[in-house]
DOMIPA-690841 format. One record per residue: residue in three letters; x, y, z of N, C-alpha, C, O in turn. Coordinates in steps of 0.2 Angstrom, whole numbers, plus 5000, padded with zeros to 4 digits. Layout:
# residues N
ALAXYZXYZXYZXYZ;...
END
This chain:
# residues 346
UNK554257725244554457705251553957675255554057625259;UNK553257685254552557645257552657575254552557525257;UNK552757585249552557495246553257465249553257415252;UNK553957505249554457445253554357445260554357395263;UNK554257495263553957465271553457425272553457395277;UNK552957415270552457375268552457305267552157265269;UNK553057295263553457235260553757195265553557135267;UNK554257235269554757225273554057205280553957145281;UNK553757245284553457215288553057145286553157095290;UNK552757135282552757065278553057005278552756955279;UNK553757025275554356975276554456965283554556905284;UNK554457005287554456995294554056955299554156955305;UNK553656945295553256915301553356815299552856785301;UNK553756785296554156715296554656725299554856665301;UNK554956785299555656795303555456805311555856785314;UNK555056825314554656815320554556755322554956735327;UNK554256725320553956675318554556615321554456595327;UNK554956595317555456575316556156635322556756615322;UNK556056675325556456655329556256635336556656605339;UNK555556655337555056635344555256545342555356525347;UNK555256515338555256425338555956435339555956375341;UNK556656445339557156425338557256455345557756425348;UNK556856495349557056515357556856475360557256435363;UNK556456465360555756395363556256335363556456305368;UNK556456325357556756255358557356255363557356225368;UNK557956305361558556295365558356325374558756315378;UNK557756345376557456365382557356295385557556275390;UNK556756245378556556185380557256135382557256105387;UNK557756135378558256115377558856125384559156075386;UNK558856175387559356195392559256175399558756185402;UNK559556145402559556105407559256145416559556175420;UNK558756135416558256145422557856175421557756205415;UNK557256195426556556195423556356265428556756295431;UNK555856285427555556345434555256275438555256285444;UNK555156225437554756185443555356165448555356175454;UNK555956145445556656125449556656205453556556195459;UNK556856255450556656295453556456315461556756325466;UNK555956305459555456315465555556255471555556275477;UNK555756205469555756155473556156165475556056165481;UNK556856165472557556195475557456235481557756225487;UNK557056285481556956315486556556315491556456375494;UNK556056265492555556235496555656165497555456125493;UNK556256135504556356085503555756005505555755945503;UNK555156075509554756025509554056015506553455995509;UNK554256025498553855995495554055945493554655925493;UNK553355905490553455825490553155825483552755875482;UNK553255795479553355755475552755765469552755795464;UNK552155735473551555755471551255825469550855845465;UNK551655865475551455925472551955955468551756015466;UNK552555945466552855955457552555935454552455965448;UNK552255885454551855865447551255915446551155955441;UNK550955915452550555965450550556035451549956065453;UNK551156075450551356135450551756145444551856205441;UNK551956085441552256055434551656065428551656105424;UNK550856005429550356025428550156105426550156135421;UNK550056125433549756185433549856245427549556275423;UNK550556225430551156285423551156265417551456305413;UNK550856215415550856175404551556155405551856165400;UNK551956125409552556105409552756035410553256005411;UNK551856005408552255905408551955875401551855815399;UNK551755955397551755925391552455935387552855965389;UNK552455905381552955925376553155985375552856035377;UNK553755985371553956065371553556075367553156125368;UNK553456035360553156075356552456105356552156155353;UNK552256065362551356065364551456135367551056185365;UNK552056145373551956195375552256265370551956315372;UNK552456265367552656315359551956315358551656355362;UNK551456265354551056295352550356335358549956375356;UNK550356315363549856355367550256425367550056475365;UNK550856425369551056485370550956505366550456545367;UNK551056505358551056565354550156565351549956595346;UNK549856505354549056515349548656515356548156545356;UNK548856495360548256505367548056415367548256365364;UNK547656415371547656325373546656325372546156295376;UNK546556375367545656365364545656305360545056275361;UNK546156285357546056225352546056165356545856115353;UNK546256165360546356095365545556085369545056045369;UNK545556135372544756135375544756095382544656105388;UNK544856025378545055975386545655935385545855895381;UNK545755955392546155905393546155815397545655795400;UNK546655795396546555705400546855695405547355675403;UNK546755695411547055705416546855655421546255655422;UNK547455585425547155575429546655515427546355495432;UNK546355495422545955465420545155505417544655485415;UNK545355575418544855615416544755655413545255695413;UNK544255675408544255745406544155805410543855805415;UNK544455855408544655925415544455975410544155925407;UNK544256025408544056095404544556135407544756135413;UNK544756175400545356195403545256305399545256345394;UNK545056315405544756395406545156435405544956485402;UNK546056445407546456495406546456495398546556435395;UNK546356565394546456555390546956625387546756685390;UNK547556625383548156665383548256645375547856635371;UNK549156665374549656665367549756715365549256755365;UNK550256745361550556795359550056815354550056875353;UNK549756785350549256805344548756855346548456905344;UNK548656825350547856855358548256935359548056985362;UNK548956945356549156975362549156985369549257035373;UNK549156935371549156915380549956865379549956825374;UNK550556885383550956855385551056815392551556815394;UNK550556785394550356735398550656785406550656845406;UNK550856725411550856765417551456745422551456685423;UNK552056755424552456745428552456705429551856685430;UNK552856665431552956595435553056605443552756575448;UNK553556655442553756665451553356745451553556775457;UNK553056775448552856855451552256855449551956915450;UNK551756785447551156775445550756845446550256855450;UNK551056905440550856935436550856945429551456945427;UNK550456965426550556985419551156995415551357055416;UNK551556955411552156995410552157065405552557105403;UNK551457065403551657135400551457205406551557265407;UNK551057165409551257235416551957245420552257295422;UNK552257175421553057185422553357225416553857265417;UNK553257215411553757255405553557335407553957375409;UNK552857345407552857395408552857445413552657505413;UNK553057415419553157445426553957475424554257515427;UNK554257425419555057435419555057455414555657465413;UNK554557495408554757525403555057605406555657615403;UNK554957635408554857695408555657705413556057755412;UNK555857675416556757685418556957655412557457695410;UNK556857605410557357575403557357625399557957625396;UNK556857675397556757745391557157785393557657795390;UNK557057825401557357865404558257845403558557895401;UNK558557775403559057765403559457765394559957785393;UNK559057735390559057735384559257805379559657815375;UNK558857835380558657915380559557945381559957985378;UNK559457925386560057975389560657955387561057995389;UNK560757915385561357865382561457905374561957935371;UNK560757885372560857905366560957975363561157985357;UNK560758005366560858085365561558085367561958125364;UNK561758065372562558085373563058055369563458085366;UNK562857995368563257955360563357995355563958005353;UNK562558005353562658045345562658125347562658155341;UNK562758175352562858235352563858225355564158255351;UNK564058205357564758185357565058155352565658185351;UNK564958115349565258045346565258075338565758075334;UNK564858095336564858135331565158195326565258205320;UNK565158245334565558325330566258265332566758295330;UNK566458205336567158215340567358195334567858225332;UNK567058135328567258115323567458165317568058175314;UNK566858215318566858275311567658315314568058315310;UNK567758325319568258375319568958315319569558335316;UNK568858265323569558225321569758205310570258195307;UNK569158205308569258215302569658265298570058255294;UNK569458325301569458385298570258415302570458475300;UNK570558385308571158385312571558325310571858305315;UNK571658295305571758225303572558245305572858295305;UNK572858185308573458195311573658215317574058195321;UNK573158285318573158315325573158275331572958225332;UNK573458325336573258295343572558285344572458225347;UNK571858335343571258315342571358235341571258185345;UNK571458225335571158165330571458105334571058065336;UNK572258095335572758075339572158035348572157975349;UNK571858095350571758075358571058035355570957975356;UNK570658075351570258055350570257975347569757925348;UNK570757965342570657875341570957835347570857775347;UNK571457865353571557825358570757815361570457765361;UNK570457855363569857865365569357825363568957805367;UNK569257815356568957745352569057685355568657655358;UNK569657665353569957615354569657595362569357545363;UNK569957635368569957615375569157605376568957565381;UNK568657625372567857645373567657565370567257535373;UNK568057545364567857485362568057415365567857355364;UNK568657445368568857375372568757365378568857305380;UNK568657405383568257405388567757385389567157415387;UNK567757315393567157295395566657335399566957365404;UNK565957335398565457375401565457355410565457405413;UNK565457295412565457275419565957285421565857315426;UNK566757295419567257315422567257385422567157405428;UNK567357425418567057495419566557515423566757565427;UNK565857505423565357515428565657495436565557525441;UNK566057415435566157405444566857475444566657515447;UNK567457485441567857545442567657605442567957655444;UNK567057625440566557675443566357685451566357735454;UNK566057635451565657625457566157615464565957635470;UNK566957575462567257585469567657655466568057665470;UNK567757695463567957755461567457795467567557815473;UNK566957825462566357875464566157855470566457875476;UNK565557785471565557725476565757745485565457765490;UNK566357705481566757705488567057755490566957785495;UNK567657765486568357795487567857865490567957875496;UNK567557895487567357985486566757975490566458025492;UNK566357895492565857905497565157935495564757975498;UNK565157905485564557955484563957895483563957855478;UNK563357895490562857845487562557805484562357745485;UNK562557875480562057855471562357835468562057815463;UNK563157825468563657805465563857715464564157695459;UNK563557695470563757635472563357585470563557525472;UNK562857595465562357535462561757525468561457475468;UNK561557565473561057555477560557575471560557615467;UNK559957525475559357535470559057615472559057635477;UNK558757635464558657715467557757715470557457765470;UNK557457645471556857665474556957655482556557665487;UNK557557615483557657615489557757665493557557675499;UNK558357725489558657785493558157845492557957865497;UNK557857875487557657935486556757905487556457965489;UNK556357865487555757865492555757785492555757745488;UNK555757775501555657705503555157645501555257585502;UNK554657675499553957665497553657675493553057675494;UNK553857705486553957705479554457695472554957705469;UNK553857665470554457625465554857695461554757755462;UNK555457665458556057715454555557765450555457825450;UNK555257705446555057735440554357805441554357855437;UNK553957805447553557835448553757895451553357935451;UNK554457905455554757985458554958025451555257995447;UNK554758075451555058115446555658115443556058095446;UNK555858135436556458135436557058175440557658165441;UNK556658225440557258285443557358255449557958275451;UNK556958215454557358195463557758155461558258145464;UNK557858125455558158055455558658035447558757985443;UNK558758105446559258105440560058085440560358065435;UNK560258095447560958085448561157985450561657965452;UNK560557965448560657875448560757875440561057825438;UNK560457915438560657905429561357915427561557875423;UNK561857965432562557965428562757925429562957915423;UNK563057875432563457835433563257765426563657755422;UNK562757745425562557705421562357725412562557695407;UNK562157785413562157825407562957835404563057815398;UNK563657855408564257855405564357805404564657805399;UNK564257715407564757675404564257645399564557595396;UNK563757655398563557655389563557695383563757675377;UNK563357755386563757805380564457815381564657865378;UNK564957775384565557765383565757735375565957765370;UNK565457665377565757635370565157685363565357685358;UNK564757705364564357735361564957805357565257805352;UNK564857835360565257885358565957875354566157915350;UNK566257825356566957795354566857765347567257765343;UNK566057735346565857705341565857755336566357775333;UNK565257795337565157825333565757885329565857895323;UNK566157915334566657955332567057905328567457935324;UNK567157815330567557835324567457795317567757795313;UNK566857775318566657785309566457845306566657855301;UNK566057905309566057955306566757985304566858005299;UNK567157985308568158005305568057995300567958035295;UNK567957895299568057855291567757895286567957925282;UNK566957895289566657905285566757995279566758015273;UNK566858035288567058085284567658125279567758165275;UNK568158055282568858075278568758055271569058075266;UNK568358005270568157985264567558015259567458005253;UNK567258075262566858115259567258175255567358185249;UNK567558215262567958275261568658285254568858325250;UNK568958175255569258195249568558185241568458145236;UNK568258215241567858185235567958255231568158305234;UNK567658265223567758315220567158355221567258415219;UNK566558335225566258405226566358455231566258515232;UNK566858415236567158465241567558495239567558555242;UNK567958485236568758525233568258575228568258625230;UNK567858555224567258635222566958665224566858715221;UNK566858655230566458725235567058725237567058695232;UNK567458725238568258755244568458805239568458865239;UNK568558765233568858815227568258875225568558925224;UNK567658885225567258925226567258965230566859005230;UNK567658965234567859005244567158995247567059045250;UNK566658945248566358925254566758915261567258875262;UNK566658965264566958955273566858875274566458845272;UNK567358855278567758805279567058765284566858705284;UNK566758805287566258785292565558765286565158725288;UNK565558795281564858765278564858705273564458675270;UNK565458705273566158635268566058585273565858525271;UNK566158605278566058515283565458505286565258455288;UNK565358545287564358545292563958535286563858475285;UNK563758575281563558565277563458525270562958515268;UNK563958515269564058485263564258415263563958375260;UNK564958415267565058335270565158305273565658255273;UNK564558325281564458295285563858255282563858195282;UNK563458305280562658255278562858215274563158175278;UNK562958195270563458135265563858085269563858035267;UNK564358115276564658075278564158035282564257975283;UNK563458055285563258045290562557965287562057955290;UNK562557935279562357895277562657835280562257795281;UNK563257825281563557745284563157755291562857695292;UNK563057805297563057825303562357785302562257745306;UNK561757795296561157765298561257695298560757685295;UNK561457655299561457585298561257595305560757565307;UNK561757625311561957625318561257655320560857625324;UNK561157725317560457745320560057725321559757735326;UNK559657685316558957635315558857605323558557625328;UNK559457545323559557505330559557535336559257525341;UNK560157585335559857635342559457665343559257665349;UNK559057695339558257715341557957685343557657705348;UNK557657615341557257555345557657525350557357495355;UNK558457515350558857495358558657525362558757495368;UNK558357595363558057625369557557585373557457595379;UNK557157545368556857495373557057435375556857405379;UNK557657425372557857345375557857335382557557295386;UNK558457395384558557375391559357365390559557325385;UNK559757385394560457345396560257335399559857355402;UNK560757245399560757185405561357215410561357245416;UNK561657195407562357205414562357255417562357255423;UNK562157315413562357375416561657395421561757415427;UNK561157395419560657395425560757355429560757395434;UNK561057275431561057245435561457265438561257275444;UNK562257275436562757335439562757385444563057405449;UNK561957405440561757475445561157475449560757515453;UNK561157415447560457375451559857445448559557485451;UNK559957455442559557515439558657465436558557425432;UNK558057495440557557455439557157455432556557465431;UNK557657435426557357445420557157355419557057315423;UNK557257345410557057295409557457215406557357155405;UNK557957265405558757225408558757185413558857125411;UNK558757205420558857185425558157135427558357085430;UNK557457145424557157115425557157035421556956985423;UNK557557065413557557005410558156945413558156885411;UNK558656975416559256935419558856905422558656845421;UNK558556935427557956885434557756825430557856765431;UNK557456845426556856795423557456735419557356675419;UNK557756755418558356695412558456655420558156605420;UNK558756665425558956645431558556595434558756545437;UNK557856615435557556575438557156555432556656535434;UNK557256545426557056505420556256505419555856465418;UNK556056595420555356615420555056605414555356645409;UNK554756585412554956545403554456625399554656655394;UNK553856625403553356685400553856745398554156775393;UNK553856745404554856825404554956835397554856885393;UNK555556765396556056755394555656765386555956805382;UNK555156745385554656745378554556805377554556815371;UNK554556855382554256905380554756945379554656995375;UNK555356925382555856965381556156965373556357015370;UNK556056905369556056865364555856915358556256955354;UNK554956905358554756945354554857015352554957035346;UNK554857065358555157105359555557125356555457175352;UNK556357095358556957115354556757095345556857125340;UNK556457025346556457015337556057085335556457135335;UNK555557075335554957135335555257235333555057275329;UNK555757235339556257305338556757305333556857355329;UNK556957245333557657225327557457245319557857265314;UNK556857215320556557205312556257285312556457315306;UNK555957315315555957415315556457465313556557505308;UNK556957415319557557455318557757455310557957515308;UNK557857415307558157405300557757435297557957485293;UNK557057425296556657495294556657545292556657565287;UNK556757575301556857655303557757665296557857705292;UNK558157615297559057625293558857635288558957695286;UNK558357605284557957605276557957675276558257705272;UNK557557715282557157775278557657845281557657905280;UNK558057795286558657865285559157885280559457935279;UNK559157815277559457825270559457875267559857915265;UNK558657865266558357915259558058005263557858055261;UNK558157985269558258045273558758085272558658135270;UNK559558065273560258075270560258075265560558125263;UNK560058035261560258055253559658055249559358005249;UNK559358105245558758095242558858065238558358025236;UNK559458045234559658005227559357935229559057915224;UNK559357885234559257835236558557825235558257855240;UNK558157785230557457755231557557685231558057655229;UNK556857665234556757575236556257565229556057515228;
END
């Protein structure tokens, strides 16, 4: 199991690699810049000063020039030509350094921006996913085990409606439901560092002042969450139960309770690790919509910002991140494998 995790983080670092150059391009690629940006909203700057706010940013070199300072720092270059002159060029940065450079428009660090927003993005993640896999799970095992029934019946209409419902139209029928209609605050997508302390950020008030901003955005992810989950485990389990070592413990008289809990749920519950890997490290991505939705201060809502105003540092960092987690996640699926089945070795 050490020599294939070992392997795999290995392999992984050209797929890194290789996806940071393929983001960079269609970023370089995409039509408007952070300099338009700014200007857009300053109509009286002139001319001279984009150039050198263009400058300032590494934004009037090539894209590729600008790919490699971001990802190796701008030590190799040493000086630049500028103007007719040599300049010495002192910021020094790149993802290697472990330094992800600095905001364009919040001209601060973006890994202190990531981290001011980690701990609501967890807080939200967390709670998602415990209600997912503690719901979505037994709803699977018992619609397996009620095959036909009304259980099994509500519960695949319930799938279904989880998986076809859009998360933004759900979250807004929440919010004029609870919101408006019912007149409940916390309900309405107001930011919770604005209501619950006016002059502290969300992330820094306790959980307990400020946990009822969590339901509304927690249900409409572990919606489809739960919907998922319960109905592959059905598959997974109606596909175990008929197998011949269950009809051997049944014909041996094992109670009906240590036949599906015991015997062929862990069995059924091997397809479910594909899902788990990715959800355990999804806790940091962050939802886009749904934070934006609820104006919830995690790092979702921070990354929608950043793509909008085409914060380029952001957007990269958002990048590695997600590649960085993805590659874990599949991982973390490797080793719940051999977690659920001891038969499986690498």
């Amino acid at each position: 199991m050490t020599r294939h995790i070992v392997r795999r983080l290995i392999q992984s670092i050209p797929t890194l690699f290789g996806i940071t150059f393929l983001s960079y391009v269609l970023i370089a690629a995409a039509p408007g810049n952070p300099v338009r940006q700014i200007a857009f909203g300053d109509p009286t700057i002139t001319a001279q000063e984009v150039e050198a706010l263009s400058a300032r940013l590494g934004l009037d070199e090539p894209w590729h020039i600008q790919y490699l300072v971001w990802l190796t720092g701008n030590d190799w270059m040493w000086w630049k030509y500028d103007n007719g002159e040599f300049t010495e060029l002192t910021t020094r940065y790149g993802i290697i350094r472990g330094d992800f450079g600095t905001s364009f428009f919040r001209n601060l660090p973006v890994m202190t921006l990531i981290g001011t927003r980690l701990q609501a993005t967890m807080e939200l993640g967390v709670a998602t996913l415990l209600v997912s896999i503690f719901l979505g799970i037994p709803i699977g095992i018992g619609a397996a085990v009620w095959r036909g029934g009304l259980f099994d019946n509500s519960s695949r209409i319930f799938a279904v409606l989880g998986q076809a419902i859009p998360n933004f139209w759900f979250g807004l029928m929440l919010i004029l439901i609870f919101g408006v209609a019912l007149d409940l605050r916390w309900a309405r997508g107001d930011r919770c560092d604005n209501l619950v302390h006016r002059r502290t950020p969300c992330g820094q008030v306790p959980i307990t002042q400020r946990i009822n901003y969590l339901i509304m955005p927690t249900i409409v992810l572990s919606y489809g969450g739960v919907a998922g989950y319960s109905r592959f485990m059905r598959t997974s389990m109606l596909d175990t139960i008929n197998s011949d070592y269950i009809r051997t413990a049944r014909a041996k008289g094992l109670q009906s309770r240590t036949v599906w809990f015991k015997h062929a749920a862990r069995n059924a519950l091997i397809p479910i690790a594909t899902f788990l890997g990715p959800a355990f490290v999804g806790i940091l991505g962050g939802s886009v919509i749904t934070e934006t939705i609820f104006n919830w201060p995690g790092l979702g809502l921070l990354y929608i910002t950043a793509i909008t105003q085409r914060d380029y540092p952001i957007i990269m960092g958002a990048v590695v991140i997600g590649g960085a987690l993805t590659v874990v996640a599949y991982i973390i699926s490797d080793i719940l494998y051999a977690v659920f089945d001891p038969r499986i070795r690498f």
